[in-house]
N, C-alpha and C positions, 0 to 999 in steps of 0.2 A: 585473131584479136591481138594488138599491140599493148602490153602489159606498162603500166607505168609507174616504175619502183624505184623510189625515193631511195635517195646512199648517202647515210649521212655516216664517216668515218669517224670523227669524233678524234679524242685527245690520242696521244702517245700509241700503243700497238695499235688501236684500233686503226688506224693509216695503213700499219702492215696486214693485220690479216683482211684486212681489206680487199690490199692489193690482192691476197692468196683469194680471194672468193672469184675477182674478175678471172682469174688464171681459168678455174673453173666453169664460170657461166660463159665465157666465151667456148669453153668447148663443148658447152651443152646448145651453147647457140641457139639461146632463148629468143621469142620474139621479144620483146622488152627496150624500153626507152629506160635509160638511168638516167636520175636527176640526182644532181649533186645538191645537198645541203650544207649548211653553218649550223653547225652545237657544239657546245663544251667551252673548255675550259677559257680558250683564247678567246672567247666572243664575251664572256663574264667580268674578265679583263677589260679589254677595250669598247667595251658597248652597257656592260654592267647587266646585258643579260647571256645566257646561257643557250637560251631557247629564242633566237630571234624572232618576230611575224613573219619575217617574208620567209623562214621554214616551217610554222604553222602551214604559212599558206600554201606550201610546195606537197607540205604534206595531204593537205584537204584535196589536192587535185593528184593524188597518186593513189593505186592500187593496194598499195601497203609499201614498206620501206624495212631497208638492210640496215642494220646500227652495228658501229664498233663498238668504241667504250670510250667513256667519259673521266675526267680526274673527277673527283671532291673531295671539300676541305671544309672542317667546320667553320662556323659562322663568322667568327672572328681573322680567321687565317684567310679566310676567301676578301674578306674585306678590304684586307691592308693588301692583297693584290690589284684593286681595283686599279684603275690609270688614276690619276691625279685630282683630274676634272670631275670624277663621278664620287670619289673620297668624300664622307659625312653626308652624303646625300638622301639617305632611306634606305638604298637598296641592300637587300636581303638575299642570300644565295641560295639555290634551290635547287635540285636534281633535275634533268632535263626526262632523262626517262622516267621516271617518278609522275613528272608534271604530264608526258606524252601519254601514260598510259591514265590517267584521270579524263585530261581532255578529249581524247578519244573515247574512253570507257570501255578499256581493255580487260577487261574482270579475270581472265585469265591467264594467270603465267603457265605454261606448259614445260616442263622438264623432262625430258628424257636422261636416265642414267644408264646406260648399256653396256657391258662389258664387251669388248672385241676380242676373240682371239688374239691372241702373241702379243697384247699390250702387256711390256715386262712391271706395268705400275698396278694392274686388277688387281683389288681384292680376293674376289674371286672372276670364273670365268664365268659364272652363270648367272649373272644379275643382269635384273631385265625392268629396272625400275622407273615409273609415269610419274613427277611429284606437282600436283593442280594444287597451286599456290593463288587465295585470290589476292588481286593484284590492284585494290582501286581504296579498299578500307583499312580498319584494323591500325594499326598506330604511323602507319605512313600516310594515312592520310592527312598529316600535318596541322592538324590542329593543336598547338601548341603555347607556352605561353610561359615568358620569362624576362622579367617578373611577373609575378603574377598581379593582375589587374584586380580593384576592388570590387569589382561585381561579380568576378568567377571567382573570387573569397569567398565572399557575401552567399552565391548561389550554392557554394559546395559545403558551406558549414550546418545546411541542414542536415547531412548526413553524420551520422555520429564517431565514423571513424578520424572524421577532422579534427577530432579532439585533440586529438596525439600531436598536431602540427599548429594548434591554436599560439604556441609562443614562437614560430619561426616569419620571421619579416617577408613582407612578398620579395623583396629581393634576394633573401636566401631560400628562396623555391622556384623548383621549375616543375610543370605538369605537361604533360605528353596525354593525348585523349584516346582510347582506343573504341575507336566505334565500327559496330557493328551493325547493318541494318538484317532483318529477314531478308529481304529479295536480295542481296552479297551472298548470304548465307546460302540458301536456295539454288541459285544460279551456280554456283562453285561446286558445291556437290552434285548440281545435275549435271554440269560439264564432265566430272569426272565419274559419273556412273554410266553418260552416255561414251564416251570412251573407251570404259569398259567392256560395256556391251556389245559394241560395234567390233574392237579386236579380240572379243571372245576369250578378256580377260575374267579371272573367277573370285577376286576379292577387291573390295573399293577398304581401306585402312581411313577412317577421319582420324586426326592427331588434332588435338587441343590439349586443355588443363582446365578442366571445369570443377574439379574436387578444390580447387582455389580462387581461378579466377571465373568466378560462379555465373553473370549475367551473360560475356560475352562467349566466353565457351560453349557456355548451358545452351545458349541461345543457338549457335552452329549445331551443337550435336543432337537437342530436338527436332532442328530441319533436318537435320541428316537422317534421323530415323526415320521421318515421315517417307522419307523420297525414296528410302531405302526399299520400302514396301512395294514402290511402284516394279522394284527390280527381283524378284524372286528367286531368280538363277546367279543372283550375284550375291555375296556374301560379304556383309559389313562386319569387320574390326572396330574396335573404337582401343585410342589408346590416349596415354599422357604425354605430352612432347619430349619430356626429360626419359622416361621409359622406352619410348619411339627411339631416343638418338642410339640406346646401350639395344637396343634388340635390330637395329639395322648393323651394328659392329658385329651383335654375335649372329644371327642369322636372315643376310640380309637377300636370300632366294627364296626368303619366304614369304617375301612381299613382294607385289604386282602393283597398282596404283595407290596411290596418296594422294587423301586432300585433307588442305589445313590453312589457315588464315595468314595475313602479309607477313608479318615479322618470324615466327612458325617458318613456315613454308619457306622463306628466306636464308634460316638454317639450316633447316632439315634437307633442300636441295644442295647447298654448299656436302653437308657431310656425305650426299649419295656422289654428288660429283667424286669425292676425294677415291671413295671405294672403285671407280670406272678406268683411275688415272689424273684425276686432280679435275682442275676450271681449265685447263687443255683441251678437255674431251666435253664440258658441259655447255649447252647449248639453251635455247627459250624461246618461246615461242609466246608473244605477249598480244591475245588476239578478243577483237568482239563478233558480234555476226556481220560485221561491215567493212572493220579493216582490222591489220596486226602487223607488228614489228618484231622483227624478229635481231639476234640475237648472240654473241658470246656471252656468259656469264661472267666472265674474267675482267679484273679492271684494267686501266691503262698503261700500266704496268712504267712510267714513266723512265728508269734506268736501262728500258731494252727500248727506247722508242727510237723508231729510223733504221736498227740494226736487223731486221727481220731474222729474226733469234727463236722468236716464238713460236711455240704450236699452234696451226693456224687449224687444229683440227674441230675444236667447239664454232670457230667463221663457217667449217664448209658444212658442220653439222645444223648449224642454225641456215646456210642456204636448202640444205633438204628440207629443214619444218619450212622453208617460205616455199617449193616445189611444191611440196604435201597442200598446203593451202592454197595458192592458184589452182590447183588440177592437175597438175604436171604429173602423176602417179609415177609414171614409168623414169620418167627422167630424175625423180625423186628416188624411187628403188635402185636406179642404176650409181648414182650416185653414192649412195650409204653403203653398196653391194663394191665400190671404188675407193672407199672410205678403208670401210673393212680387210679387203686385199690388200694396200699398202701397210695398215695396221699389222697385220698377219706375218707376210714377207718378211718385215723387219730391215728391208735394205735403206728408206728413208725417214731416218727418227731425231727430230729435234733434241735440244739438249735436254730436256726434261724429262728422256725414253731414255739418256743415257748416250745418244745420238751426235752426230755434227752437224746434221743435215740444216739448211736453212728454210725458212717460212715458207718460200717460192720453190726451193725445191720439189719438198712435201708436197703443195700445191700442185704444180707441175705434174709428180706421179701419179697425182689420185685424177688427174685429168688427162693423163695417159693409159689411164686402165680404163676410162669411160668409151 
């Protein structure tokens, strides 16, 4: 079977560690057709969108697909970049990855945090942490609203904590909605209790804030019990996000999988990243039962873009989670097991290991050990 995997590089590093992943799957000498796509930054500018159709469409006819990274800018900033021609026209900027993993209905982000031996940047050397982020709701799902319009006034001031905001003008408010459905809920913790079980992990952690923010928490960590029960050999945690962030600083081998909601899950991965070596080493795996995009965490880092500078180790960590999910097992083990060994050695290390080595270098070696 000829696999057919969408590569959309995206703004600034994402071009270089790009290049670092092809260094790699050429010498894994996949079967695979790569289609090149348009996203980011330059297409928002000159087209006014981010996310062309004819890359929807490249994607509906692929396997799944490799992403670099993306710039963004808020609303206003994105704006006054547009071309000339599309200036006062309506349009609104938007996250491409954001947008991809709705339209697909990617419900899970997948993170891996893992310590390598000899990475002079560990934490520690023994963390080995999952963090299932759902990835489709929760306050990225963009429901949003500024000013506020009369009828989400009108609709919100039965509630009585409106009171407090009855004298601010809709135009000095903004609201951000965070919804939650049960089947988001449900689906996210099941994805992470069956991943547990399958690598024969022995606690699933849920992280919300329900002692505050009461319905939609509340509402996670009730599914989360239920499901819980279905797993009897696994052992749920439950904790507060803000308590979660200071108990993964002081002991953070004592967590095995995390799962937690978009914005959650969005920090809590960033601060495991940091503990492994930084968004260098953090990778994602953003997948439903039909396709997934995979992933660096890292943005586009716009002042290294061209100079291949970067650690292109979260690129070739995010082509393992794409091996892992085609089937590839073995060339997915060999790989991380290539990862690992250049890690270790310590002869080729970016500047952010303290290193000279360049993007392609790195690349290069860890496809030398393959």
């Amino acid at each position: 079977m000829t696999y057919k995997i969408a590569v959309l590089p995206g703004d600034g590093i994402g071009n270089d560690v790009m290049d670092a992943a092809k260094i790699v799957l050429d010498k894994i000498n996949l079967d695979a057709e790569y289609l090149h796509g348009d996203v980011g930054w330059e297409f928002w500018c000159k087209e006014g969108n981010p996310l062309p159709e004819r890359t929807i469409t490249l994607l509906k006819e692929s396997d799944c697909c490799l992403f670099g990274a993306i710039t963004s800018k808020p609303k206003e900033e994105a704006a006054k970049e547009l071309a000339p021609h599309l200036r006062d026209t309506g349009l609104s900027y938007y996250s491409p990855i954001v947008a991809m993993r709705q339209l697909f209905g990617l419900y899970v982000n997948m993170r891996p945090c893992k310590s390598y031996q000899g990475n002079p940047l560990n934490y520690r050397d023994d963390i080995d942490i999952v963090v299932f982020r759902e990835n489709t709701e929760g306050l990225y799902a963009g429901v949003e609203f500024h000013p506020v319009p009369d009828q989400v006034r009108t609709a919100l001031s039965v509630h009585a904590k409106m009171a407090a905001f009855k004298d601010v003008a809709n135009e000095d408010m903004a609201i951000s909605c965070r919804i939650f459905t049960r089947k988001g809920c449900q689906r996210i913790v099941r994805a992470a209790f069956e991943y547990a079980k399958k690598f024969n992990r022995k606690t699933v952690t849920v992280i919300e804030k329900p002692n505050v923010i009461r319905e939609t928490s509340g509402l996670m960590i009730r599914e989360a019990r239920n499901i819980a029960r279905e797993y009897p050999d696994i052992e749920m945690w439950e904790t507060n996000v803000d308590a979660m962030a200071m108990w993964l600083i002081k002991n953070p081998q004592d967590y095995s999988v995390l799962v937690t909601s978009n914005l959650f899950g969005d920090i809590i991965s960033d601060l495991c990243a940091q503990l492994v070596g930084g968004l260098g080493f953090a990778s994602a795996a953003n997948m439903s039962e039909s396709f997934a995009v995979f992933e660096p965490t890292h943005g586009s880092a716009p002042k290294y873009a061209g100079q291949h500078k970067v650690n292109p180790t979260a690129m070739l960590l995010a082509v393992k989670l794409m091996l892992d999910w085609l089937g590839e097992k073995e060339d997915a083990r060999a790989l991380e097991q290539a990862i690992a060994t250049v890690v270790k050695e310590g002869r080729f290390r970016t500047y952010d290991m303290g290193g000279t080595s360049s993007t392609l270098e790195v690349a290069q070696e860890v496809a030398n050990k393959l």
